[in-house]
C-alpha positions as CSV (number, residue, x, y, z in Angstrom):
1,X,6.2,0.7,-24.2
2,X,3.3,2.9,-23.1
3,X,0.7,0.7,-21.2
4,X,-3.0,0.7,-22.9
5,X,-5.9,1.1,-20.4
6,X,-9.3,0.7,-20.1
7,X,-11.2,3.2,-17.9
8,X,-14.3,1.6,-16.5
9,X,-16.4,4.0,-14.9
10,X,-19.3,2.7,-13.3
11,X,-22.4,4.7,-12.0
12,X,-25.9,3.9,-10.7
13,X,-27.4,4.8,-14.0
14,X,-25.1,4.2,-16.8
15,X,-21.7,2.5,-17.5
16,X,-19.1,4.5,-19.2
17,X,-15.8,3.1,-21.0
18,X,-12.9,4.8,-23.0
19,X,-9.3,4.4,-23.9
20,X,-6.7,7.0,-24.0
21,X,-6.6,6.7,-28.0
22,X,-10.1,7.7,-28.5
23,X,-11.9,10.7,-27.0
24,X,-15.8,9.1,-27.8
25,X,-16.6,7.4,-25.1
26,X,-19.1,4.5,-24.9
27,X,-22.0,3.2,-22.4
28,X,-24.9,1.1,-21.7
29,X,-27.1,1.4,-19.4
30,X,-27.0,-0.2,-15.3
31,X,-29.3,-0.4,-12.9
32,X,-30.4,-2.1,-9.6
33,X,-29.9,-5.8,-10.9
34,X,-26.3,-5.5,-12.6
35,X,-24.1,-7.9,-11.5
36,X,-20.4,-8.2,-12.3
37,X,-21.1,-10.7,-15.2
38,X,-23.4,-8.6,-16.5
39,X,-20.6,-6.0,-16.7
40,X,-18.1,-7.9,-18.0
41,X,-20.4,-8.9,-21.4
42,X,-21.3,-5.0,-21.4
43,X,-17.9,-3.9,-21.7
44,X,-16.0,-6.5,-23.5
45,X,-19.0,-6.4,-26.6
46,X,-18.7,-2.4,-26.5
47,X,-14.9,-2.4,-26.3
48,X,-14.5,-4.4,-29.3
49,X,-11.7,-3.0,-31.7
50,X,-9.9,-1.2,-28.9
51,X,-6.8,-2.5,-27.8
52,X,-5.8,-2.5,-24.0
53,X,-3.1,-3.9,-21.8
54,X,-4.8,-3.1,-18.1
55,X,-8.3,-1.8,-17.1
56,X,-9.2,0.7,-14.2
57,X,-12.6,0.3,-12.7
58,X,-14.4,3.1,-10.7
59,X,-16.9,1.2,-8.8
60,X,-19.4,3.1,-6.1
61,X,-18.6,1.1,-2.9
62,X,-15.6,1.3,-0.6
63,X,-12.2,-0.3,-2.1
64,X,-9.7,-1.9,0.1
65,X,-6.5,-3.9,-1.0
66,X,-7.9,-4.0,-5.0
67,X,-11.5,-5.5,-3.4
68,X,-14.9,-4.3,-2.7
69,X,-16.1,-4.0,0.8
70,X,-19.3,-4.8,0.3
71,X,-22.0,-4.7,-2.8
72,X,-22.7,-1.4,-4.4
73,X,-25.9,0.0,-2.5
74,X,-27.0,1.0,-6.4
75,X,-26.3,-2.2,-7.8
76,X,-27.0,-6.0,-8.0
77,X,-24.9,-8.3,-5.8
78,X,-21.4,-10.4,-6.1
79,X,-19.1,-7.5,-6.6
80,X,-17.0,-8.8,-3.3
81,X,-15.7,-12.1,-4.6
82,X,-15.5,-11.7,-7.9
83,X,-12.6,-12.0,-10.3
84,X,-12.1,-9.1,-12.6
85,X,-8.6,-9.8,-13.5
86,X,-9.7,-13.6,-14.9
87,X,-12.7,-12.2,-16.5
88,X,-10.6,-9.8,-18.3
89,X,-7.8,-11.4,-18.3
90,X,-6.0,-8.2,-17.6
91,X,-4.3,-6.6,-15.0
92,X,-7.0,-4.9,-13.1
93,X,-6.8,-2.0,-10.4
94,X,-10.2,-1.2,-8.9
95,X,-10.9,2.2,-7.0
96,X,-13.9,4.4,-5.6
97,X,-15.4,5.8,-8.6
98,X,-15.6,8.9,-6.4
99,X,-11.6,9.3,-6.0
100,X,-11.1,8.2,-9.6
101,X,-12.9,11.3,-10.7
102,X,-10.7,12.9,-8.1
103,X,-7.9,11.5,-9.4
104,X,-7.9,12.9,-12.8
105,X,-9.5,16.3,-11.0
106,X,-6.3,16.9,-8.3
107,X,-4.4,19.6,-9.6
108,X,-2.2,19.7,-6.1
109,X,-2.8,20.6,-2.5
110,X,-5.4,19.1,-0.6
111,X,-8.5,18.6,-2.5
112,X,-12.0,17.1,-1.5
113,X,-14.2,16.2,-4.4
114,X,-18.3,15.9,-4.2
115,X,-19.8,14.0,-6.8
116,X,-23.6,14.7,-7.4
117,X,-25.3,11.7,-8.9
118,X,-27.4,9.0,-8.3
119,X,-26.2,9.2,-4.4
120,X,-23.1,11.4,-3.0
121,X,-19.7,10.5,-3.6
122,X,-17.0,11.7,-2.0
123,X,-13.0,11.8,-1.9
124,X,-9.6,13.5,0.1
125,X,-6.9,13.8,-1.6
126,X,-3.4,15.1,0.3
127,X,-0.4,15.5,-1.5
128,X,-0.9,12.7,-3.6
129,X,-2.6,10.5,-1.2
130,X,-6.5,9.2,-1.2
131,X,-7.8,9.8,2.2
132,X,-11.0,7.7,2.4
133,X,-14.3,9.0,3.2
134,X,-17.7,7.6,3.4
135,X,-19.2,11.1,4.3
136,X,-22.5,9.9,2.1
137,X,-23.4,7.1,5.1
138,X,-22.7,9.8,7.4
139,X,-25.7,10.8,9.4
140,X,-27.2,14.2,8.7
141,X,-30.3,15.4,10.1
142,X,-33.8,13.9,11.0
143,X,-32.5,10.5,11.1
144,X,-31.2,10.4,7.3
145,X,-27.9,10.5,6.0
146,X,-26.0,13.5,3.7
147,X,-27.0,10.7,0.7
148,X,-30.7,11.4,1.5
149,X,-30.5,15.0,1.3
150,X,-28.4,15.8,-1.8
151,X,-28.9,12.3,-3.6
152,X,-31.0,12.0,-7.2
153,X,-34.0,10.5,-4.7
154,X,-34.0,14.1,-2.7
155,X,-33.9,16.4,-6.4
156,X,-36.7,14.3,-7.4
157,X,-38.9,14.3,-4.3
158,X,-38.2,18.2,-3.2
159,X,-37.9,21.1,-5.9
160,X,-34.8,22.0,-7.3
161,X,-34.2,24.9,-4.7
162,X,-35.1,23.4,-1.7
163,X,-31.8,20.7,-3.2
164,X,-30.1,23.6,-4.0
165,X,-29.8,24.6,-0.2
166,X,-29.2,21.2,1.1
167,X,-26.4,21.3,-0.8
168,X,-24.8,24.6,0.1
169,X,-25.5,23.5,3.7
170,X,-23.8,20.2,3.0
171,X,-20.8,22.5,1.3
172,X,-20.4,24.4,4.6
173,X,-19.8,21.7,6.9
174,X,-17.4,19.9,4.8
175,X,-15.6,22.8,4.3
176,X,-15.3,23.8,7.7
177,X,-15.0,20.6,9.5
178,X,-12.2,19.0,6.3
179,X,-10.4,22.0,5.8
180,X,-9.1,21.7,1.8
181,X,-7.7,24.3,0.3
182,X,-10.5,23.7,-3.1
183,X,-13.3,21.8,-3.8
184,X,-14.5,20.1,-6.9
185,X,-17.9,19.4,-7.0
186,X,-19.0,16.7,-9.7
187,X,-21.5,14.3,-11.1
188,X,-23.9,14.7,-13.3
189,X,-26.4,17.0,-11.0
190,X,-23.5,19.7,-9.8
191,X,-24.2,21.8,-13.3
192,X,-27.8,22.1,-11.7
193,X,-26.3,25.1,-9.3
194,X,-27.1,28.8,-10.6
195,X,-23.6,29.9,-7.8
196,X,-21.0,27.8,-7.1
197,X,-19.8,28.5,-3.2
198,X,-16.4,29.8,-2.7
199,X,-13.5,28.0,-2.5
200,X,-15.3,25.6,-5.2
201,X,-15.4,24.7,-8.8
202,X,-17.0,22.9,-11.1
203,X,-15.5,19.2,-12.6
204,X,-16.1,17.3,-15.6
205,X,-17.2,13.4,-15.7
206,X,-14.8,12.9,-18.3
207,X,-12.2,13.6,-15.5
208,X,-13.1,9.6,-14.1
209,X,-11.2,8.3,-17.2
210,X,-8.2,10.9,-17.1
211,X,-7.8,9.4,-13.4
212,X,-8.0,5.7,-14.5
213,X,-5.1,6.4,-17.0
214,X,-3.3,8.2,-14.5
215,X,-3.8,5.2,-11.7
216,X,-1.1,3.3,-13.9
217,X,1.6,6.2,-13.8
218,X,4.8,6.0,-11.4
219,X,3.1,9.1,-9.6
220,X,0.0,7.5,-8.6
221,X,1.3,3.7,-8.9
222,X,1.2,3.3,-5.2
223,X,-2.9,3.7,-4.9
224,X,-3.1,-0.1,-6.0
225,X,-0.2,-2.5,-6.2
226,X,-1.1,-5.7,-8.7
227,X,0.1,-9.2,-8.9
228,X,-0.6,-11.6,-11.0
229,X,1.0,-15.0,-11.5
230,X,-1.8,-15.5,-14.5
231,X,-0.8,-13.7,-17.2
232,X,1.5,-15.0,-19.1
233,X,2.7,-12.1,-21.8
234,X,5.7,-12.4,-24.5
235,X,6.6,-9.0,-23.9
236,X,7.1,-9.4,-20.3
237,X,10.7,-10.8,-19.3
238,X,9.0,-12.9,-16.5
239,X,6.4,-14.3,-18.4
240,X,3.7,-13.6,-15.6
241,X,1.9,-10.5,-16.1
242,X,0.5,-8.7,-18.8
243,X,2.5,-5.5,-18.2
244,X,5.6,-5.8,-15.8
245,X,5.7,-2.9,-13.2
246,X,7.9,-4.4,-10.3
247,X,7.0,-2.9,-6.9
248,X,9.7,-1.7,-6.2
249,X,10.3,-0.1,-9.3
250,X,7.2,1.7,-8.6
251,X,7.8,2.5,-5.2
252,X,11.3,4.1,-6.1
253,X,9.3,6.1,-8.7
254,X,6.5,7.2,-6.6
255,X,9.0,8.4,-3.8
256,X,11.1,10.3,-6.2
257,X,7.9,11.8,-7.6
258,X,7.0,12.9,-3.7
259,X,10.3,13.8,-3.1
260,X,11.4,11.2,-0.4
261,X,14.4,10.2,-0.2
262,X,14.6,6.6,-1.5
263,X,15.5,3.9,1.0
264,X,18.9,2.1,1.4
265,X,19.3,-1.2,3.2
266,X,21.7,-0.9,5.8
267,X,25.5,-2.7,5.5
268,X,25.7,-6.1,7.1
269,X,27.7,-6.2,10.3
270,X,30.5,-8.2,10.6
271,X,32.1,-8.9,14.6
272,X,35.7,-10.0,13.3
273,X,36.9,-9.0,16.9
274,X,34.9,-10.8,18.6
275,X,35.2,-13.9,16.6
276,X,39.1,-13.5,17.0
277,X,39.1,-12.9,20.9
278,X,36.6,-16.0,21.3
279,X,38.8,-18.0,18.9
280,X,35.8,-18.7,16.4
281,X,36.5,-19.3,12.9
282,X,35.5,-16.5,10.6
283,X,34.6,-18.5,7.4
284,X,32.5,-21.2,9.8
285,X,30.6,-18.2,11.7
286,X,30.0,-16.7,8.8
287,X,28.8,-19.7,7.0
288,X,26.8,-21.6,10.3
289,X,24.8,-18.0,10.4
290,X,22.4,-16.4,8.7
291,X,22.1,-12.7,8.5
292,X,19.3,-12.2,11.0
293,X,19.6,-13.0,14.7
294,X,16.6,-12.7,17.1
295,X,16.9,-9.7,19.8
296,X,16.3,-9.7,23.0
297,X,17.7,-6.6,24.7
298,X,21.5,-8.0,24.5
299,X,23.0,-4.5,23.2
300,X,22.0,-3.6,26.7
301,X,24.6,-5.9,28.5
302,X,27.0,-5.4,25.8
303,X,26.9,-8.5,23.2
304,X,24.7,-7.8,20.0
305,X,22.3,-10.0,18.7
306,X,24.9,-12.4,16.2
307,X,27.1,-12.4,18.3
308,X,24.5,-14.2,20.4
309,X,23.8,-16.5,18.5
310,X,27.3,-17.2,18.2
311,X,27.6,-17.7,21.6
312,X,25.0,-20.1,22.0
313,X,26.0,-22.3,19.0
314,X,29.7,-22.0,20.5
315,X,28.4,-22.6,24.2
316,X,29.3,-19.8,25.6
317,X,27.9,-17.5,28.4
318,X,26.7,-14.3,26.7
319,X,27.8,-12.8,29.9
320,X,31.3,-14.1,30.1
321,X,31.4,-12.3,26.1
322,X,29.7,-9.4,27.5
323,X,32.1,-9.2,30.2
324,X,35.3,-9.6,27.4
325,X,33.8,-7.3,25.5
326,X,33.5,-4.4,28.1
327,X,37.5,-4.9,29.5
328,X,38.1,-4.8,25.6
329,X,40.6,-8.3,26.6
330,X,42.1,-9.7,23.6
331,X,42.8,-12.9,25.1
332,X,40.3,-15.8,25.1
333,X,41.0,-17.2,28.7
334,X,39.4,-13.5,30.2
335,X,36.0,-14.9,27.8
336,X,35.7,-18.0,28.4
337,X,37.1,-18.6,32.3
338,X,40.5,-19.9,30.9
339,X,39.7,-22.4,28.5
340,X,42.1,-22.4,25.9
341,X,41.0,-21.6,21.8
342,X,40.3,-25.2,21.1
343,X,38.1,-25.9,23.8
344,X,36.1,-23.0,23.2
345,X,35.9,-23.4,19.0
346,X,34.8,-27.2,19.9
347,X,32.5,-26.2,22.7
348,X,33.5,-28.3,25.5
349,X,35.1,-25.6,27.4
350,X,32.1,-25.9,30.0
351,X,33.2,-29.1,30.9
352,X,36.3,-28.8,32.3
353,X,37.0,-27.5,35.8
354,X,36.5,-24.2,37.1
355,X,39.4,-22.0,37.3
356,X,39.0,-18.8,40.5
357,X,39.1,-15.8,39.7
358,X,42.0,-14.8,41.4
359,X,44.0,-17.4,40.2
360,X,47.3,-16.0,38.8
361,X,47.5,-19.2,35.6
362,X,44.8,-17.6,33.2
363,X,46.4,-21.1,31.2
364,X,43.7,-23.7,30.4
365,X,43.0,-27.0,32.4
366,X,44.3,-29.1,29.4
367,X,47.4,-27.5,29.9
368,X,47.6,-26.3,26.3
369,X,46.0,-22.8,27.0
């Protein structure tokens, strides 16, 4: 089943939608005072008659784990703590709206993308991977920031050349001090530019809604991982979420899309000498234990960390095993200072006396070893 989504693309000036099913696109205006709610209502009442399984959301403010940093500096307030996915009740990846324009403008290599609009956006991409930038906050010269000097506020307050040259200078730097191979310059003011610098080219807003589709393939899965315990859908076998991706489905995908190897979890070990030259039982070892063990530099002296813990449930010396383990006897008197195998499985072989070491019996004090 191919997943529907919603491309949300959200600017300082306007509000953009579409679906993969239909090229028209649809807005309404934002502004200074939007607030999530407001949004919501916007889109839901202009998406009616589309259907859609997940929604991507290009917001302009910094994205970490699927959540805002902080408010958009363009917009109203109560981005950070709000929930889109209940709202919606949809799955719901949010990103940059920067990088999802340069996600649906990466054609390979390592890109940078400059989006010319109300402020600067700004995105690295490297094979596959969103490097994140915040190079509009950056500061520039005369105490502003690169935002001040290529931003809508700077086109409107100097003439279009003196813009024009902030920009090139803005171009340079980037270039020089990033090194990408290309860079895609977009937004709604990069078609004011007579030239376009080398190494540059020009990109296409409709790009922000190729990279929200493309934010739900295998190859760019990994950007955002969802979970939802909310969503109850009939067409998903776990009854949880509205389109069931499991991580590590994803993850296997993405890594075969990269070309990495996938990974392999390693065999469990399994000390049947040991057990047999301490006299454990293998069936109550194996059962009393679980398969991790905590480390603390053991392998050094010898004993690995289960058979540690053997040891300790056993009460036995990890240096008498480590000692057994390095003279490779197969006898448990060497491991256990002559206690015989039933002392030792029952653990009360540290009671009984001491045997020397150069005592010839290696026979147990019981007299049954």
């Amino acid at each position: 089943m191919d997943l529907k989504v919603l491309a949300i693309d959200i600017g300082g000036t306007n509000v953009k939608i579409r679906v993969a099913s239909d090229p028209q696109q649809r807005s309404f205006p934002s502004g200074p005072t939007l607030t999530p709610h407001q949004m919501v209502d916007g889109v839901l009442e202009l998406a009616q008659g589309w259907e859609f399984d997940a929604v991507s959301i290009g917001l302009p403010a910094p994205i970490v784990k699927n959540k805002p940093m902080h408010d958009p500096g363009n917009l109203g307030q109560g981005w950070v703590d709000f929930n889109y996915a209940a709202r919606f009740a949809k799955q719901v990846k949010l990103i940059n709206d920067a990088a999802m324009q340069a996600v649906g403008s990466y054609e390979g290599g390592r890109m940078l993308f400059l989006g010319f609009g109300t402020g600067l956006g700004s995105c690295l991409i490297a094979e596959h991977v969103i490097v994140p930038t915040e190079i509009a906050h950056m500061p520039y010269r005369e105490g502003g920031t690169f935002e001040d000097a290529v931003g809508i506020k700077a086109l409107e307050k100097h003439r279009k050349k003196h813009w024009t040259k902030d920009v090139y200078a803005v171009i340079e730097i980037l270039l020089a001090a990033l090194i990408p191979d290309y860079i895609v310059l977009g937004g709604g003011n990069a078609a004011k530019l007579q030239e376009i610098p080398p190494n540059c080219r020009l990109g296409d807003n409709a790009h922000a809604f190729t990279g929200g589709f493309r934010m739900w393939t295998p190859e760019w899965a990994h950007l955002v991982y969802v979970r939802s315990r909310t969503l109850p859908s009939p067409g998903c076998p776990h009854g949880r979420h509205a389109y069931c991706v499991s991580r590590a489905a994803v993850s296997a995908s993405a890594r075969r899309a990269r070309g990495v190897p996938p990974l392999r979890a390693s065999p469990p070990r399994e000390d049947a000498a040991l057990q047999d030259r301490v006299g454990v039982p293998r069936g109550l070892a194996r059962g009393s234990l679980g398969p991790r063990a905590p480390r603390r530099g053991l392998h050094r002296r010898g004993v690995s960390p289960v058979s540690h813990v053997r040891a300790a449930l056993l009460r036995i010396r990890p240096r008498a095993l480590a000692h057994g383990a390095r003279s490779g006897s197969s006898s448990p008197s060497r491991a256990s200072g002559g206690a015989c195998a039933r002392h030792v499985t029952l653990g009360t072989w540290h009671r009984l006396p001491r045997i020397s070491s150069t005592t010839s019996s290696r026979r147990c004090p019981c007299g049954s070893g």
